[in-house]
C-alpha positions as CSV (number, residue, x, y, z in Angstrom):
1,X,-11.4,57.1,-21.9
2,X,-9.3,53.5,-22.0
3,X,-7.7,52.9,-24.4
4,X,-8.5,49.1,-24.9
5,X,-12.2,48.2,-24.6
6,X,-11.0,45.2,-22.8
7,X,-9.4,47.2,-20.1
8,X,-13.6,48.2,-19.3
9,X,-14.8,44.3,-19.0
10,X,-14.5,42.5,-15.7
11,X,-13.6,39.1,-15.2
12,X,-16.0,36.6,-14.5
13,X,-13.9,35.2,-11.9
14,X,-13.7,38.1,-9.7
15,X,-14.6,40.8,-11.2
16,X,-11.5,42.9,-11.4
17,X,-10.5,44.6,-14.2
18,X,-7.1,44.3,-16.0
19,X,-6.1,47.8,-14.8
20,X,-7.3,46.7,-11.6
21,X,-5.6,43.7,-11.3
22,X,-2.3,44.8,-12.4
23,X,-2.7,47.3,-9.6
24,X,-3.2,44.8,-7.2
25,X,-0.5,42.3,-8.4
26,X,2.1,45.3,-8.4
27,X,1.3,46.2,-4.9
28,X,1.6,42.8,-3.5
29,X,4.9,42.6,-5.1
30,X,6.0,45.8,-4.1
31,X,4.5,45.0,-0.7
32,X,6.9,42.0,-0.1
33,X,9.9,43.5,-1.3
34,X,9.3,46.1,1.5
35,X,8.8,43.6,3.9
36,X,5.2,43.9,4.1
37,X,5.3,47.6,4.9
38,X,3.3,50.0,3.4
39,X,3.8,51.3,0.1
40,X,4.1,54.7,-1.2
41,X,1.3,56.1,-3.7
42,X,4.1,57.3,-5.8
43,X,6.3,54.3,-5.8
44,X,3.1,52.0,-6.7
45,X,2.2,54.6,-9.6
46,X,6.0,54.3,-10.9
47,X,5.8,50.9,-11.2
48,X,2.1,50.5,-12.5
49,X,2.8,52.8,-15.3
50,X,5.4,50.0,-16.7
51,X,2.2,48.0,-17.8
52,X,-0.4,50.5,-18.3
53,X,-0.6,53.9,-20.2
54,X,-2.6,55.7,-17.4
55,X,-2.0,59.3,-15.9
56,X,-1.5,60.7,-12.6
57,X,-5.5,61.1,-12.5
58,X,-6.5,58.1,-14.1
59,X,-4.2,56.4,-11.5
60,X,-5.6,58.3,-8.1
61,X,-9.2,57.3,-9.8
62,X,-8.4,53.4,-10.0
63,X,-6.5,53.7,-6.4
64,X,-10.0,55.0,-5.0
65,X,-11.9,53.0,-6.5
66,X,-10.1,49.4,-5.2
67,X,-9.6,51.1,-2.1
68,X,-13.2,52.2,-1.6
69,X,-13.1,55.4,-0.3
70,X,-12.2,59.1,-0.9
71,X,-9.1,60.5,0.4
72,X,-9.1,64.5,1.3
């Protein structure tokens, strides 16, 4: 359950939602620090969890859902 109703809303612009955007933003930063090489799921989650109060699950679910598919 979030824990802001706002985090639920998308934005008219692009539909994104905060969590999902924030996700997004941190990766592309992370991304250039690396020198555009891939980034860990654990490093990403360290750093997203400085803005948002999400879990280990909560995290895998808004991963999968931006990414758009299932990982085994």
């Amino acid at each position: 359950m979030p824990r802001d109703f706002r985090d639920t809303l998308p934005d008219v612009r692009d539909g994104l939602t905060r969590p999902e955007r924030i996700l997004l933003h941190t990766l592309h930063r992370l991304q250039q620090e690396r020198g555009d090489r891939s980034v860990p799921s654990a490093l990403l989650y360290g750093h997203v969890v400085e803005h948002l109060d999400i879990g280990p699950d909560e995290f895998q679910e808004l991963l999968t859902r931006i990414v758009g598919r299932r990982v085994p």
